[in-house]
C-alpha positions in Angstrom: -81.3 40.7 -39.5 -83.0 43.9 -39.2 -86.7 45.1 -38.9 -88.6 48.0 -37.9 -89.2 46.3 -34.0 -85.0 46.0 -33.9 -82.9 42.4 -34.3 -84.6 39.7 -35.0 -83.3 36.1 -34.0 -83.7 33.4 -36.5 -86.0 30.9 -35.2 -83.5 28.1 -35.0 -81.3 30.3 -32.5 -84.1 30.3 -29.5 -84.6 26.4 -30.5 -80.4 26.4 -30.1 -80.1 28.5 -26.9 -82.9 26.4 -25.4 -81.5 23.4 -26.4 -77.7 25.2 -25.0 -79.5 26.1 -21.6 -81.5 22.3 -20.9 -77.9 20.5 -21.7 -76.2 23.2 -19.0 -78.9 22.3 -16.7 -78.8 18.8 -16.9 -74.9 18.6 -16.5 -75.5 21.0 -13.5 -77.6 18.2 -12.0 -75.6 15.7 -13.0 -72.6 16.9 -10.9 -74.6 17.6 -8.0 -76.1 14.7 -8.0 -72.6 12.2 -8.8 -70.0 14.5 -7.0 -71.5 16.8 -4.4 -74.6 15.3 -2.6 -73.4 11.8 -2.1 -70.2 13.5 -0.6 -72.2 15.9 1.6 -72.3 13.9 5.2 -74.7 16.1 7.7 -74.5 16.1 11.2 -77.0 17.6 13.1 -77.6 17.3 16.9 -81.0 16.7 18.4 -82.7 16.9 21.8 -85.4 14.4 22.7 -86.7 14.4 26.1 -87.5 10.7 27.9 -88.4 9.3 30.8 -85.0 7.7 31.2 -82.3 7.6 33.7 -79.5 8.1 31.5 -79.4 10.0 28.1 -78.6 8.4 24.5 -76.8 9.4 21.7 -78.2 7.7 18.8 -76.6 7.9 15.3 -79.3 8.0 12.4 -77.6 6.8 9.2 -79.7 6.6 6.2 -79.5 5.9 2.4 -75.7 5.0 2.4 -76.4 3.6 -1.1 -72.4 2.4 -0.7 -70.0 -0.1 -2.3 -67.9 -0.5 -0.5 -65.0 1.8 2.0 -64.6 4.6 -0.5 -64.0 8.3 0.6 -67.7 9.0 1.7 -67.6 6.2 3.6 -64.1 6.6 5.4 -65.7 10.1 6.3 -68.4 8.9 8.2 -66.6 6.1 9.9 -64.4 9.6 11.6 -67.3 11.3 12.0 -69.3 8.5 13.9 -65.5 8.1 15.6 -65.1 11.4 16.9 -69.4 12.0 17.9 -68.9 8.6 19.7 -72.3 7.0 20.0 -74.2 4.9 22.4 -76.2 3.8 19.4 -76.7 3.8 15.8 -79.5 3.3 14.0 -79.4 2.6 9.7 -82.6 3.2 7.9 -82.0 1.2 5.3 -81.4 1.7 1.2 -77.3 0.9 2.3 -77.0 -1.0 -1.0 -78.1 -0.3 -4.7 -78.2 -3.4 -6.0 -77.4 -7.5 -4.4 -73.6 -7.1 -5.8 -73.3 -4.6 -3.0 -73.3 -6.5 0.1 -70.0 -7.6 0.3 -68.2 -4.1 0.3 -71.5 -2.9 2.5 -70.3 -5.7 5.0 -66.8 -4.4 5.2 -68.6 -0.5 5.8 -71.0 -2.3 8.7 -68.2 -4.1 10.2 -66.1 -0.8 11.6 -69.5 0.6 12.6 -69.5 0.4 16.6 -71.3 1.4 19.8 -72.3 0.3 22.9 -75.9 -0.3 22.8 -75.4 -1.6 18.9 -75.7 -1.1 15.4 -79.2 -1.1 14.3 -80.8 -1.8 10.7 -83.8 -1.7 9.5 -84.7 -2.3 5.2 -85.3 0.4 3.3 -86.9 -0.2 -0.5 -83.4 -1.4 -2.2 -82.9 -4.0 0.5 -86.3 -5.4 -0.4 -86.3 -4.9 -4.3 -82.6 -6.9 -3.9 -82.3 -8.7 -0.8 -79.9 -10.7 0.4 -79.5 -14.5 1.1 -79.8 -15.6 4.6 -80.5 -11.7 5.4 -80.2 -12.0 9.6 -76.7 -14.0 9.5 -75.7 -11.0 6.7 -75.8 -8.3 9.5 -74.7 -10.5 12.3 -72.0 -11.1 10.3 -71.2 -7.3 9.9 -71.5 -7.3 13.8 -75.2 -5.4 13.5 -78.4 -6.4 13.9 -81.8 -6.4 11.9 -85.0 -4.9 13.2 -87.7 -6.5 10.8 -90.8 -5.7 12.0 -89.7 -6.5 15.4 -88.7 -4.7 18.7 -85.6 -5.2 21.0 -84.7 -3.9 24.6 -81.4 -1.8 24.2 -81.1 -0.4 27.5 -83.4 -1.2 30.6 -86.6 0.7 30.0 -85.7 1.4 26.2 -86.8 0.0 23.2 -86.2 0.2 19.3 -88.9 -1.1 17.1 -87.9 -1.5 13.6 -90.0 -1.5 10.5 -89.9 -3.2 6.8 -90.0 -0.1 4.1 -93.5 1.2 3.4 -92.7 1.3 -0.2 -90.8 -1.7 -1.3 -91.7 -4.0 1.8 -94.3 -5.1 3.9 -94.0 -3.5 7.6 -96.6 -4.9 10.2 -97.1 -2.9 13.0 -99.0 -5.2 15.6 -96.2 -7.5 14.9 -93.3 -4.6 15.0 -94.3 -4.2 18.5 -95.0 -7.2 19.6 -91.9 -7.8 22.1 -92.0 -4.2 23.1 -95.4 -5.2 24.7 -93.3 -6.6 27.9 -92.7 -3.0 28.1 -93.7 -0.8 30.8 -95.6 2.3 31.2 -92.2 4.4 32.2 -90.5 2.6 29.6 -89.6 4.7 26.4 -89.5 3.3 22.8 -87.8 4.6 19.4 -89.2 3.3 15.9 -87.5 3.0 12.9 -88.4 2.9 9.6 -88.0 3.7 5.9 -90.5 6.0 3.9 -89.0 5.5 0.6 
């Protein structure tokens, strides 16, 4: 259609290509967020100075969101092979709902490092938690850090809070044990933020 200002668009085509360009972006977003992110394993090193004799490599995992040992999962296994750890730390939301313990037992259980394997809950371990949760991860081999603290190395301690969002972390009582602690001694916390 024609007019004295050029070609004129129908209004029902800007309604279409509008309609054409939010479906695009959606699908977009949906492949990102199904195929590309939740395949897109980060390692990044960090420095943190202590006061301690020896340094620690610590291995942050957080919102595996697994079910089970798929591809993502076999990938981080190598990667936390071949960066060897002393220690590795999970900051919980490893599960999306309760049917996914079991196949996030089998992921836990070829987790390994000296010093431990270290969880603490993130919001969908507390909006679907398991039954007896501390024999859970000793079963896996790992250990749970519920508002509680634990020596790992002489002098160091992690203290491990419940998720701010879905849980109820305590602080006086997350650091509680580490009170034994000395002034030289050095102390890593852990916690989910959503």
């Amino acid at each position: 259609m024609l007019s004295e200002h050029g070609p004129q668009v129908p209004a029902w085509g800007w309604k279409r290509r509008i309609l054409v360009l939010a479906f695009l972006a959606s699908l977009g977003a949906g492949v990102y967020a199904f195929w590309i992110e939740p395949y897109w394993i980060e390692v990044t090193h960090h420095n943190i100075y202590a006061p301690i004799a020896t340094p620690i490599k610590i291995a942050h995992i957080t919102d595996l969101h697994t079910y089970g040992l798929g591809q993502r999962e076999r990938k981080m296994l190598e990667i936390l092979e071949a960066e060897q750890p002393d220690l590795i730390a999970i900051t919980g939301d490893s599960i999306n709902v309760t049917s996914n313990y079991p196949g996030l037992r089998d992921v836990l259980a070829q987790m390994h490092a000296p010093l431990g394997v270290w969880i603490v809950r993130g919001n969908h371990e507390d909006w679907w938690p398991v039954k007896n949760e501390q024999e859970f991860y000793e079963s896996a081999g790992t250990k749970l850090l519920l508002n509680s603290s634990r020596e790992v190395r002489e002098g160091v301690w992690l203290v491990g809070f419940d998720d701010l969002y879905g849980g109820r972390p305590d602080a006086e009582k997350g650091v509680r044990g580490s009170s034994r602690a000395g002034l030289q001694d050095s102390a890593v916390s852990l916690s989910t933020f959503l």
